[in-house]
C-alpha positions as CSV (number, residue, x, y, z in Angstrom):
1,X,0.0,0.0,0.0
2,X,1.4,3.2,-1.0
3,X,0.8,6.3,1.0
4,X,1.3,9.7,0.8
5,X,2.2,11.9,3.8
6,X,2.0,15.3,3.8
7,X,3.3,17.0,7.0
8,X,5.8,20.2,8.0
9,X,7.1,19.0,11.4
10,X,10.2,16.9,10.4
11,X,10.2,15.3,13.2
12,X,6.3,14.1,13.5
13,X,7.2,13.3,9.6
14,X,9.8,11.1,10.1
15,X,8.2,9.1,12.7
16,X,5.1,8.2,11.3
17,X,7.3,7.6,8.1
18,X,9.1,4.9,10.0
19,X,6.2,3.6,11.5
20,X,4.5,2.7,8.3
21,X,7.1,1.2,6.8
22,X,7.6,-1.0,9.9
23,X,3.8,-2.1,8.7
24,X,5.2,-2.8,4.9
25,X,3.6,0.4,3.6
26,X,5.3,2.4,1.3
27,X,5.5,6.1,2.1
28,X,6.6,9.5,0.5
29,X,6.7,12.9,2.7
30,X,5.7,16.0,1.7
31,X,7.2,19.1,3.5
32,X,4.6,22.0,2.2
33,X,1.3,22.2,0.8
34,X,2.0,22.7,-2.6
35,X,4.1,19.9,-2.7
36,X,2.1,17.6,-1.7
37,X,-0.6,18.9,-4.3
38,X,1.6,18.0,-7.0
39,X,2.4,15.1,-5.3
40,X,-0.7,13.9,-5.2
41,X,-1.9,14.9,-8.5
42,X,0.8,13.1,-10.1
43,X,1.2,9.7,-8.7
44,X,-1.5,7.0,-7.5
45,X,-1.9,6.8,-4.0
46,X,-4.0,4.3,-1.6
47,X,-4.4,6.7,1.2
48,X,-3.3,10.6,1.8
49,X,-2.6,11.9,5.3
50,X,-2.7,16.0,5.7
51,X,-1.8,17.9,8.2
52,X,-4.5,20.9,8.6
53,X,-1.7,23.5,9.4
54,X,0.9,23.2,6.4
55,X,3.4,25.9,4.5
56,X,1.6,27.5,1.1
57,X,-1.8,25.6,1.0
58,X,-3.6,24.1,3.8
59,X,-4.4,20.6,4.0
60,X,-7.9,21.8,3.8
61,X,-7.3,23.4,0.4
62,X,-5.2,20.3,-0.9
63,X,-8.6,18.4,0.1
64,X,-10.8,20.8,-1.7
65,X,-8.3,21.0,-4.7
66,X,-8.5,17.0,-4.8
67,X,-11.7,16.7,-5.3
68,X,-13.1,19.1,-7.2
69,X,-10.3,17.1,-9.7
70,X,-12.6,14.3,-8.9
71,X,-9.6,12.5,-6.9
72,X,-11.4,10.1,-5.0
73,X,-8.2,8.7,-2.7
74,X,-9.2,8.0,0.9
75,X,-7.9,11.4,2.3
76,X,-7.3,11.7,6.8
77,X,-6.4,14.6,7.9
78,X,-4.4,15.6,10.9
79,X,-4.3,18.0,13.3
80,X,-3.7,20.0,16.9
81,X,-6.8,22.1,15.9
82,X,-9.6,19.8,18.2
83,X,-12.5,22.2,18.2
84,X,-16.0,20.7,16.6
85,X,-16.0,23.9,13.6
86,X,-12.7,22.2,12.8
87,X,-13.4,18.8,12.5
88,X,-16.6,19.7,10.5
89,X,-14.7,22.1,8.2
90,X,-12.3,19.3,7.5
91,X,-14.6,16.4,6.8
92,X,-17.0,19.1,4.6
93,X,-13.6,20.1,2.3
94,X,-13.5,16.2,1.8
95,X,-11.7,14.6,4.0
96,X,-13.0,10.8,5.0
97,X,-11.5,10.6,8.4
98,X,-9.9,13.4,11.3
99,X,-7.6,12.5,14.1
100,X,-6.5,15.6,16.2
101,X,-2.9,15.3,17.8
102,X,-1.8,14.3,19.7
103,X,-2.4,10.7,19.2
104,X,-1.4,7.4,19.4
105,X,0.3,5.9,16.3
106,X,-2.2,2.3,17.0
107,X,-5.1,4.3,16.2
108,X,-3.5,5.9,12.9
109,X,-2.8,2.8,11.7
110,X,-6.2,1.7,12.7
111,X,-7.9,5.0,11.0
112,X,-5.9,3.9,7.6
113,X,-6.9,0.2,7.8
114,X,-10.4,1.4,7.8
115,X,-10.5,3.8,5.7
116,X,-9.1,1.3,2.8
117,X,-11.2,-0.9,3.7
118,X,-14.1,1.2,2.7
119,X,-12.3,2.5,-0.7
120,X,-14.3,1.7,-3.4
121,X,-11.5,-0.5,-5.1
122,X,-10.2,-2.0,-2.0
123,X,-8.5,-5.2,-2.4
124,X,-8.1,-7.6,0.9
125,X,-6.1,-10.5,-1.5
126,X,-4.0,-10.6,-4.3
127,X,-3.5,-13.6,-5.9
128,X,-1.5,-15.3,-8.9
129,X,-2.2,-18.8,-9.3
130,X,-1.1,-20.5,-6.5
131,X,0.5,-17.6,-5.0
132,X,-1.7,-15.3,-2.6
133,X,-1.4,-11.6,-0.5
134,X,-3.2,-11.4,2.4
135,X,-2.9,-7.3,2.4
136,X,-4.9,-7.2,5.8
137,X,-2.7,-9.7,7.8
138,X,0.2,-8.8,5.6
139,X,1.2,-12.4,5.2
140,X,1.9,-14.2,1.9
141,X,2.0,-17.4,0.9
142,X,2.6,-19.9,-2.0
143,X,0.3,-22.9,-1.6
144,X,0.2,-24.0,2.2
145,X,3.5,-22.5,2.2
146,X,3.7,-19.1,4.2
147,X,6.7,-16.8,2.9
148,X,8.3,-14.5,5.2
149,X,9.4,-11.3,3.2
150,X,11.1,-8.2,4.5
151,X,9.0,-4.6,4.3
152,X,10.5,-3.6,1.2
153,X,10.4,-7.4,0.0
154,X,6.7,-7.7,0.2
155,X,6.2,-3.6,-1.0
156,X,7.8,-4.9,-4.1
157,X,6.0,-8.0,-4.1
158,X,2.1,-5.8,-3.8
159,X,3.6,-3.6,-6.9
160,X,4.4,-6.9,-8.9
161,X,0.3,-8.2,-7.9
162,X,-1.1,-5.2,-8.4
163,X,0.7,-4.9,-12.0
164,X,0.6,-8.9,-12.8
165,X,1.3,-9.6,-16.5
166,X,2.9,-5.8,-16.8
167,X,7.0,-5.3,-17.7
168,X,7.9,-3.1,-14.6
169,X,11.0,-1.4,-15.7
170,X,13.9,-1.0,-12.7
171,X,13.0,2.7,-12.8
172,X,9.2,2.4,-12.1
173,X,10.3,0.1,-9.7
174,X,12.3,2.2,-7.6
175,X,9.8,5.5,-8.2
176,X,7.4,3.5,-6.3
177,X,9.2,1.6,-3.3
178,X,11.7,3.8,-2.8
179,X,10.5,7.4,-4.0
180,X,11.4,10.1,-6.5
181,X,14.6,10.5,-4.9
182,X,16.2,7.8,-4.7
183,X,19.8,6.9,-6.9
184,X,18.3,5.2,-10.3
185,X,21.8,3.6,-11.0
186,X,22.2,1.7,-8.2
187,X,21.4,-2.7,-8.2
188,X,19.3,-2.6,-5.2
189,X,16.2,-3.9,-7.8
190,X,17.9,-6.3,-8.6
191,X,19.2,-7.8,-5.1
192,X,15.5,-7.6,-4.1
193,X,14.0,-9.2,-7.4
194,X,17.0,-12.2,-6.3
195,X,15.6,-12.2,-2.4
196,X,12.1,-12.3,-4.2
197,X,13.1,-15.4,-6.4
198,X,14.4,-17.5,-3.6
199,X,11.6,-17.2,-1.8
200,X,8.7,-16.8,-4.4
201,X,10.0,-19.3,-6.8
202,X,12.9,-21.5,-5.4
203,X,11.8,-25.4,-4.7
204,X,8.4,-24.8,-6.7
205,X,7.9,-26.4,-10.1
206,X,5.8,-23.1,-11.8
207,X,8.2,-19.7,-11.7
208,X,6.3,-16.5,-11.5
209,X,9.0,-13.7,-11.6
210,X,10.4,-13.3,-14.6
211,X,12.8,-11.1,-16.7
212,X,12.2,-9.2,-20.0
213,X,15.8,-8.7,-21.1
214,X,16.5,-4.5,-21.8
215,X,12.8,-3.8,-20.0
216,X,12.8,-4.6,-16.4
217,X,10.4,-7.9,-14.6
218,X,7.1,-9.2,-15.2
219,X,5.2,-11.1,-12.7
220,X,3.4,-14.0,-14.3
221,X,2.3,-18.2,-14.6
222,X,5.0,-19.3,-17.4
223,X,2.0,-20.1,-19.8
224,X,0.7,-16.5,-19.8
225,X,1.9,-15.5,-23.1
């Protein structure tokens, strides 16, 4: 699950970023307003988290921005304002969910479970053939077997389900599990995609990751043509 954060306070930032990606999701920060706007607007997200108070647009105008663009992203928004005109102005601009700081990170993560549970796409497996996602649990397994991946292991793993049949070049790959920022020259795709063979495909008779020579990897059964 890929998340969007958008939040000034470095240090309130960093921590929830940790603390998602301790729970396998992936997450990019956005220091002001306007960057998370564009952020937003220009990559798919399952979930958006906005702080009310933010640098250059408030996460109340991001909301109202976002929807009027018909962006229909499960949006929570966050903030130290607790007053009820507060909470109502933020759930009226759009917003599906509020949770005034301070609070405790359990509920977040329980605040973002449920509000993609309710998304009108929301996925609770992903499957190829005998492979399955549990993205509730956040276990995997292929056949009775259960596989233990690392967070960015199984991030990489969700991308690959959620794109089955699709060339993923090393570059998409990174944009999305690592961020915008992140060196495109260096082989840490490809020690993953090895760490994602033993364990996906080692010791069973059908293999499911694949490479496309010049492209990038494809996750597919060997008989899909």
């Amino acid at each position: 699950m890929r998340v969007l954060l958008v939040e000034d306070e470095q240090n309130v930032a960093n921590f929830l970023k940790k603390g998602l990606e301790e729970e396998f999701y992936t997450v990019d920060v956005a220091e002001d307003g306007a960057e998370g706007y564009n952020m937003a607007t220009s990559k798919e997200y399952d979930c958006l988290i906005l702080d009310v108070m933010l640098p250059q647009l408030s996460g109340i105008e991001i909301c109202k921005k976002l929807r009027a663009a018909g962006l229909k992203t499960p949006i929570l928004m966050l903030t130290a304002l607790d007053s009820i005109g507060n909470k109502v102005e933020g759930l009226e601009s759009g917003a599906d969910d509020y949770l005034t700081k301070p609070f405790a990170f359990s509920e977040l993560l329980a605040r973002i479970r449920a509000l993609l549970r309710r998304a009108p796409d929301s996925l609770s497996e992903l499957t190829l053939q005998d492979l399955r996602m549990d993205l509730l649990s956040r276990r995997v397994f292929r056949g009775d077997q259960e596989i233990l991946l690392t967070q960015k292991g199984f991030a990489i793993l969700e991308y690959f389900l959620r794109n089955k049949g699709r060339v993923l070049s090393r570059t998409q790959i990174i944009e999305n599990i690592w961020g915008y920022n992140f060196d495109p020259n260096t082989n840490v795709v490809d020690v993953h995609i090895k760490f994602l063979r033993e364990k996906i495909d080692k010791g069973f008779p059908k293999k499911l990751i694949h490479t496309v020579r010049g492209a990038g990897y494809v996750l597919k059964a060997e008989d899909d043509q």
